[in-house]
C-alpha positions as CSV (number, residue, x, y, z in Angstrom):
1,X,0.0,0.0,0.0
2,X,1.6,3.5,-1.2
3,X,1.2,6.8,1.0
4,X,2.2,9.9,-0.8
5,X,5.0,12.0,1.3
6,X,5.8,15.7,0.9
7,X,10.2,15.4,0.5
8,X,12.2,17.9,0.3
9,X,15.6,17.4,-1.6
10,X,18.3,20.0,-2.9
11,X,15.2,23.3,-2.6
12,X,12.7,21.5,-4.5
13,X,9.3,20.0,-3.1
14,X,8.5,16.7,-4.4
15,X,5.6,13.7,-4.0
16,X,6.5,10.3,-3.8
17,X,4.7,7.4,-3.2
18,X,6.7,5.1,-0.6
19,X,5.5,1.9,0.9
20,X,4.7,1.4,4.4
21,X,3.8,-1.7,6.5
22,X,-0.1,-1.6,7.1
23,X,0.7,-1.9,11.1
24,X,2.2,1.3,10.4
25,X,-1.1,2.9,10.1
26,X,-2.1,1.8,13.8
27,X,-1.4,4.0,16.8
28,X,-0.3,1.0,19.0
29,X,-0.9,-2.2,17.2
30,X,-0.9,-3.5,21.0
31,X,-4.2,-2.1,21.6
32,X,-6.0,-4.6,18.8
33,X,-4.2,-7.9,20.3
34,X,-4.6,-8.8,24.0
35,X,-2.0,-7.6,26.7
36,X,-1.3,-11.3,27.7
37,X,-1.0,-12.7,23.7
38,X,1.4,-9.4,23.5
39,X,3.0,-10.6,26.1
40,X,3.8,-13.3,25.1
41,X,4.8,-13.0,21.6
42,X,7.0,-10.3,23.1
43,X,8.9,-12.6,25.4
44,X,9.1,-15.4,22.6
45,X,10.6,-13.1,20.3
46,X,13.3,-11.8,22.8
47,X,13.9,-15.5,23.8
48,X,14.2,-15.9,20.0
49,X,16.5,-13.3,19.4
50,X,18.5,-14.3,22.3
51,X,19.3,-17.6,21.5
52,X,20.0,-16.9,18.0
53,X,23.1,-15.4,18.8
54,X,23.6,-18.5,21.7
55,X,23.1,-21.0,18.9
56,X,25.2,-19.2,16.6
57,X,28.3,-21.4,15.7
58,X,30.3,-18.3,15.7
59,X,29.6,-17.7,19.3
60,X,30.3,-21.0,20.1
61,X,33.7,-20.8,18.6
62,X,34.1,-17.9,20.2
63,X,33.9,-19.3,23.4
64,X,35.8,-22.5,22.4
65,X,38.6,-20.1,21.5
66,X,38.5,-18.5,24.8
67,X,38.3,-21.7,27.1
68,X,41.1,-24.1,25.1
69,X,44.3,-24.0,27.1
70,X,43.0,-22.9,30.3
71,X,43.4,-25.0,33.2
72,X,40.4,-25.4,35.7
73,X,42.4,-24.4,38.7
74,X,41.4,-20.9,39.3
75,X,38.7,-20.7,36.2
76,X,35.9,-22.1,37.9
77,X,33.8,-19.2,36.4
78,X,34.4,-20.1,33.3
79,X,34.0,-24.1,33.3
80,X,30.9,-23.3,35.3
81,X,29.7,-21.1,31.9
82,X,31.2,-23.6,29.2
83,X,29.2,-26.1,31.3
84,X,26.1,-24.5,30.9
85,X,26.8,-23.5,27.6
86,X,27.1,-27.5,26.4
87,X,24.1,-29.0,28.4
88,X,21.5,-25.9,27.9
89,X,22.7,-24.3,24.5
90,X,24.8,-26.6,22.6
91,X,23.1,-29.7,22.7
92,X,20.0,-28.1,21.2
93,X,21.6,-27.0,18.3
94,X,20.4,-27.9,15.0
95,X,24.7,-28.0,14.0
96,X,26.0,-30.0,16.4
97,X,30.0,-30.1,14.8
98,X,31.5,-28.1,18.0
99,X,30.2,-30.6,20.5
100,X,32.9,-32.9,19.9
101,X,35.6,-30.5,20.9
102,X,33.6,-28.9,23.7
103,X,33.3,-32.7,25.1
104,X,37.1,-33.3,25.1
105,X,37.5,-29.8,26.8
106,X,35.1,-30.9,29.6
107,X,36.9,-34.2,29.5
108,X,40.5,-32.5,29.9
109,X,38.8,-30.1,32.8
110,X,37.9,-33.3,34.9
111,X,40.5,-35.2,34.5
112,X,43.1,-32.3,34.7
113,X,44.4,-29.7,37.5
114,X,41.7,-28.7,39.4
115,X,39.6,-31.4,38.7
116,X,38.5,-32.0,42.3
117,X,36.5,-28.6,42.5
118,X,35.0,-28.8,38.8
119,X,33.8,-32.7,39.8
120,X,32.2,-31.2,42.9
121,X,30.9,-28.4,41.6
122,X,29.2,-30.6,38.2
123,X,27.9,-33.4,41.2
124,X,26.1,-30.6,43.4
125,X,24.8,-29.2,40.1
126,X,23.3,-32.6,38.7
127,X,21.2,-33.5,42.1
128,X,20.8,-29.9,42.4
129,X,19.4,-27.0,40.6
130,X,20.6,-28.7,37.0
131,X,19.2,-32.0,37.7
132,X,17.4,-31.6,34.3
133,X,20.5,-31.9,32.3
134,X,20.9,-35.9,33.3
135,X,16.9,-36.0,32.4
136,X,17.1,-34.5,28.8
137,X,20.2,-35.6,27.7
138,X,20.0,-39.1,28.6
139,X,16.4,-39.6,28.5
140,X,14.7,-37.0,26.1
141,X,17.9,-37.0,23.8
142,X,17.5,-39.0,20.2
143,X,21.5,-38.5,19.6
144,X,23.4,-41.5,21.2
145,X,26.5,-40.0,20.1
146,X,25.5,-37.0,22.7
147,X,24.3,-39.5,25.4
148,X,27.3,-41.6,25.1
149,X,29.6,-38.7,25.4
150,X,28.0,-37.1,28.5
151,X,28.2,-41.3,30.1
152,X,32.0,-40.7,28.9
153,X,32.2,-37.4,30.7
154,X,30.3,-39.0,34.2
155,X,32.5,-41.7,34.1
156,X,35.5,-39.4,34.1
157,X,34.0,-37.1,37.1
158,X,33.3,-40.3,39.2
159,X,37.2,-41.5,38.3
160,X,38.2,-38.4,39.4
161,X,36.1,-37.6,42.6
162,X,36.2,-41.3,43.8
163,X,39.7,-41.7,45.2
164,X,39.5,-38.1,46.9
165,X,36.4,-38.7,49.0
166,X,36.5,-42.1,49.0
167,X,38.0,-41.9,53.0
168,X,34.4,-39.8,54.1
169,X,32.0,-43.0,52.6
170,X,32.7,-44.3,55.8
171,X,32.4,-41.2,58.3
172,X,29.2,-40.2,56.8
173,X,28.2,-43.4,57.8
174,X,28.9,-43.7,61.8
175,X,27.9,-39.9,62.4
176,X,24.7,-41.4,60.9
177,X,25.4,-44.3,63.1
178,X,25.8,-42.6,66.5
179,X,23.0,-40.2,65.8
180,X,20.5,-42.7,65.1
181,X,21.7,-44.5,68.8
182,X,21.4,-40.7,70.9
183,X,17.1,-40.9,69.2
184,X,17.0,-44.2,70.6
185,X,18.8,-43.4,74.2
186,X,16.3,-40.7,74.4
């Protein structure tokens, strides 16, 4: 649909027809479609918009760039965001070529200096507040390659974490022990 405009260029007054969107000719096409539809098409196109740029395979390298070569010791910021990055971006994306080297990064980060504090830190998280990433990746997940590489990856945490607390199995056990047999004095 054309709309003829009044333009001004170089002292002379011309009319042009230009083109304009029809939603154009609304005041606030919000006032037409419900405030809670609005809503949320509003929130689904940020979401959108935000995880383009997630999903992106430049950002991805990006990050990969940024991470390679650093040790866990002393990053624990940034394994805790190239963590999160793999299990809630990464293994959603439609191109799924950097997950093989973002595995063997994880992999080097657990099995490497500092590898005690990442494995605790990934243990708390999976019975904790990301106990969804063991559900959908093993579960919900039709890639086996991405279900046997996250087995890989707990198998390397438990290696790791195993021989460090392996000396508490037992203390945990008698505190619970002598704490049952005060109840039963009482």
């Amino acid at each position: 649909k054309g709309v003829k405009e009044q333009r001004e260029e170089g002292g002379k007054n011309e009319t042009q027809e230009v083109w304009h969107p029809p939603y154009q000719e609304l005041e606030a096409p919000s006032s037409i479609v419900p405030p809670s539809i609005f809503a949320d098409i509003w929130s689904e196109n940020k979401q959108f918009l935000r995880e383009k740029h997630l999903f992106s395979e430049p950002f991805g390298r990006f990050l990969l760039s940024i991470s390679k070569g650093k040790p866990a010791a002393g990053n624990l910021d940034l394994v805790k965001i190239v963590f999160s990055f793999v299990f809630d971006v990464l293994v959603h994306a439609k191109e799924k070529i950097l997950l093989g080297p973002f595995f063997v990064l994880l992999q080097g980060w657990v099995q490497g200096e500092g590898k005690v504090e990442v494995c605790e830190w990934f243990l708390e998280e999976l019975c904790g507040e990301k106990e969804s990433w063991t559900k959908k990746i093993l579960l919900r997940c039709s890639l086996s390659e991405v279900r046997a590489a996250f087995l890989s990856l707990l198998g390397s945490v438990f290696d790791a974490i195993c021989p460090v607390v392996r000396g508490s199995y037992f203390e945990e056990i008698e505190e619970e022990d002598e704490l049952v047999g005060m109840e039963e004095e009482e």
